[in-house]
C-alpha positions as CSV (number, residue, x, y, z in Angstrom):
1,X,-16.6,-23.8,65.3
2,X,-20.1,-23.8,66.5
3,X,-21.7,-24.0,63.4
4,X,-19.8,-27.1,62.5
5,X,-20.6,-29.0,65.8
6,X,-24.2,-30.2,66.1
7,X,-24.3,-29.4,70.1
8,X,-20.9,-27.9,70.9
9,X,-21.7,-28.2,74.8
10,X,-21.3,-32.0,74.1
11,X,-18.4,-31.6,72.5
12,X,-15.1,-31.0,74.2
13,X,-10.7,-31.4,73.7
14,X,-8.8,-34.4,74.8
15,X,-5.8,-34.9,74.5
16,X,-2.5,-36.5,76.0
17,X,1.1,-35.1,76.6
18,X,4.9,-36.2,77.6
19,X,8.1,-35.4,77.7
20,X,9.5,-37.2,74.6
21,X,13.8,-38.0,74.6
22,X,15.5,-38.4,71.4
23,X,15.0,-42.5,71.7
24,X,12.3,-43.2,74.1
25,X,9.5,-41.7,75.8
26,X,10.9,-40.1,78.8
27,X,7.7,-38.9,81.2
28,X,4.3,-39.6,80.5
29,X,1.1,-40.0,82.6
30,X,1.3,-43.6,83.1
31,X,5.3,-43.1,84.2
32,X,4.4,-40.3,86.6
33,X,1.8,-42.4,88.3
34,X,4.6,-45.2,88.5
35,X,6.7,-42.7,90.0
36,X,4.2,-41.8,92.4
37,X,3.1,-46.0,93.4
38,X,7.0,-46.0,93.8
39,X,6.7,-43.2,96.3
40,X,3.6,-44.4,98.1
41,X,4.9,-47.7,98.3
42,X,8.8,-48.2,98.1
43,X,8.6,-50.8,96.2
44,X,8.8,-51.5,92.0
45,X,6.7,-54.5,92.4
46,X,3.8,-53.3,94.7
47,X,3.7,-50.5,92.5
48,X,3.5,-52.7,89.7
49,X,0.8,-54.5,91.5
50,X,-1.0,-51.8,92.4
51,X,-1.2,-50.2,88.4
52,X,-2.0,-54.0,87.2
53,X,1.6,-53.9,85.6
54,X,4.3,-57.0,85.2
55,X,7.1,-56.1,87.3
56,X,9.3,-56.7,84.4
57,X,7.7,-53.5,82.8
58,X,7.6,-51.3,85.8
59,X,11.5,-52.0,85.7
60,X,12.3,-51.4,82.3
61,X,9.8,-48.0,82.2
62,X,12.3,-47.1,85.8
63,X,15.7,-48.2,84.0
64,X,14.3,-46.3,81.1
65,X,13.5,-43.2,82.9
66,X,16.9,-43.4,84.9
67,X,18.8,-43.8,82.2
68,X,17.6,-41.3,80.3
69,X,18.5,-38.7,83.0
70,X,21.3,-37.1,84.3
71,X,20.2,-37.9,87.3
72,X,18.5,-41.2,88.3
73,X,15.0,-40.8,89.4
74,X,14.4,-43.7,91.4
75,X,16.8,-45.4,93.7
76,X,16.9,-49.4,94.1
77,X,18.3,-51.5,97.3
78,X,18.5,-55.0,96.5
79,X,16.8,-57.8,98.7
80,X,18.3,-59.0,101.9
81,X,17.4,-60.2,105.1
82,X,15.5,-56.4,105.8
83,X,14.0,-56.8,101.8
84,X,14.8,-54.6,98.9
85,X,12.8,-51.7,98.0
86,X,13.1,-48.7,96.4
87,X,12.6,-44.8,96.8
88,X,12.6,-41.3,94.3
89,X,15.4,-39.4,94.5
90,X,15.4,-35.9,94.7
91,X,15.6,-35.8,91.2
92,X,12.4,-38.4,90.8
93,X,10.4,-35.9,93.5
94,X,11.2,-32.8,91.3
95,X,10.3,-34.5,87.9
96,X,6.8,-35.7,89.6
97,X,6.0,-32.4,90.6
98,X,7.5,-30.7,87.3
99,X,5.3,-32.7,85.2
100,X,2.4,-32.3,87.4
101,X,2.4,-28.7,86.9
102,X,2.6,-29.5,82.9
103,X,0.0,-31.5,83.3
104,X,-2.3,-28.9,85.1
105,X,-1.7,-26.7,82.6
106,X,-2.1,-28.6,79.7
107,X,-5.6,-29.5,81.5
108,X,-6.3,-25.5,81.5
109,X,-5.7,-25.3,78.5
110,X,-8.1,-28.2,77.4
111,X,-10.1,-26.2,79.1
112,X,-9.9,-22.9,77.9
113,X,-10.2,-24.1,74.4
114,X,-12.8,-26.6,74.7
115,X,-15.0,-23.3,75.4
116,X,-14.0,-22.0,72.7
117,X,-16.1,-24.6,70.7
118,X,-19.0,-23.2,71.5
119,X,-17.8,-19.8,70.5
């Protein structure tokens, strides 16, 4: 493809990927690092605050993502006199690490075939 490029050094791949259901995005990027505010925070709305997100989207991506699998990934405890909050389940820790790794290699792949640009 170098021939076609006019400096294929400053060229390179991009590109995006998730786990798509039969109705709804399942996993993506922007998900997983909901997943992981969840985790670092216990809380929907603090990691809502944190990604610059309405709470009222950072539930319905978590209702989304729950319902979707057999398992729910995140688990809620309503308010009270000790506050709510809200933690991943095993299930939510395994699907973070799961689509890290697809992520990593998806990135590696990137990689590998941005050199091949220059080829």
């Amino acid at each position: 493809m170098k021939d076609l490029l006019p400096t294929p050094a400053d060229y390179r791949l991009e590109g995006r990927v998730w786990v798509q259901g039969p109705h709804d995005r399942f996993l993506g990027i922007g998900r997983l690092e909901l997943l992981a505010q969840i985790q670092a925070t216990g809380s929907i709305s603090r990691a809502a605050a944190a990604m610059g997100m309405s709470y009222k989207r950072a539930w319905d991506l978590v209702h989304s993502m729950n319902t979707q699998a057999l398992t729910p990934l995140v688990a809620t405890q309503t308010g009270g006199k000790s506050g709510g909050g809200a933690l991943l389940t095993p299930a939510g820790a395994r699907a973070v690490a799961d689509f890290q790794g697809v992520q990593t290699r998806f990135r590696t792949f990137l990689a590998e075939e941005t050199q091949r640009l220059a080829e």
